[in-house]
C-alpha positions, 0 to 999 in steps of 0.5 A, spaced: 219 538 792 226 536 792 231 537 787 236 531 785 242 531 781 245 523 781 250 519 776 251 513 776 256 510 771 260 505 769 266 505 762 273 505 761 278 510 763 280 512 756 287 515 758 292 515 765 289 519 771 291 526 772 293 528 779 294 535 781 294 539 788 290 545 790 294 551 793 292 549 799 295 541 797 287 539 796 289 533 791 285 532 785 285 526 780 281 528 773 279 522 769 276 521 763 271 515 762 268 511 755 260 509 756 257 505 751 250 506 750 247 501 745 242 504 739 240 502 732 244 505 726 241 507 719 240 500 716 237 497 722 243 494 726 246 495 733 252 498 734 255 501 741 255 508 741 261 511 745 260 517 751 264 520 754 265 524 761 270 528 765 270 525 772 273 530 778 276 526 785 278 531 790 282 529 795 284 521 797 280 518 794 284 521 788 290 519 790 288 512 790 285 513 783 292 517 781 296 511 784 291 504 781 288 506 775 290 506 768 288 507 762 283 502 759 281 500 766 273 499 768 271 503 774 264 505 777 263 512 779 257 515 782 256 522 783 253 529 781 253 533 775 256 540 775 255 545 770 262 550 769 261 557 764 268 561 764 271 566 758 276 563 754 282 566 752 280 569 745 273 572 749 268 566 748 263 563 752 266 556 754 261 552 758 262 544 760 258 539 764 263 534 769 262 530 774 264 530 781 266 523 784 262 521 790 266 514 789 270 510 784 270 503 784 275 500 781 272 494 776 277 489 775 284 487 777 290 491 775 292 487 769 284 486 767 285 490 760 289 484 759 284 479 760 284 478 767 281 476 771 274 481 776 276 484 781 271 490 785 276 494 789 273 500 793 277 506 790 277 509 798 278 502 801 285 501 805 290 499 799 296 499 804 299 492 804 294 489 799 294 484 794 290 486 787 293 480 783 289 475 786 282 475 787 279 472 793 275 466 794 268 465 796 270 463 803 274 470 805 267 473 805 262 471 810 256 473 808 256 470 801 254 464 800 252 461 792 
């Protein structure tokens, strides 16, 4: 049988993308993602829960995040955990688990912190010469029909 390691989620950026090169000019882009998860509190009533992951983007699908994303800004992520263990500093153990983008779908336009209006923008689409201010009509997709 064979192993699956899949993650698939959807929250807010809970601060600005962080872009950085490898030695070798390799671009990775860390980000920080809040996901609610509904559950009962001690008295019965529901409440969202926060979680937050450590999402890593390699190369330039990360630039696009780096350069579009911002804190607070929804975005979809599908990817695979990854498990880490290194020595810190002071001699301990350290272990963490993050996940590794396969995409990001940036959800909502630019200023959808703002209360604008969605948008679904492909993180490894083609951005040159795009327009994120204004979403697109029913017409400009001709496959959908409501």
């Amino acid at each position: 049988m064979a192993n699956i390691n899949r993650v698939v989620l959807v929250g807010n950026l809970t601060r600005d993308p962080e872009l950085r090169h490898t030695p070798s000019g390799t671009p990775v882009c860390k980000l920080r993602l809040a996901v609610n998860t509904r559950q009962k509190d001690a008295q019965g009533n529901w409440g969202d829960k926060p979680n937050y992951f450590d999402v890593t983007v390699w190369g330039n699908q990360g630039e696009s995040c780096a350069q579009f994303l911002s804190k607070g800004r929804p975005v979809g992520v599908d990817g695979r955990l990854d498990w880490r263990e290194w020595d810190a500093q002071d001699g301990t153990k350290r272990q963490a688990v993050e996940i590794i983008a396969d995409t990001v779908q940036f959800l909502g336009g630019r200023d959808q912190a703002a209360g604008g209006e969605p948008q679904f923008v492909p993180a490894n689409a083609s951005t040159e010469g795009a327009d994120f201010g204004q979403a697109g009509t029913d017409d400009d997709i001709p496959f959908a029909r409501f």
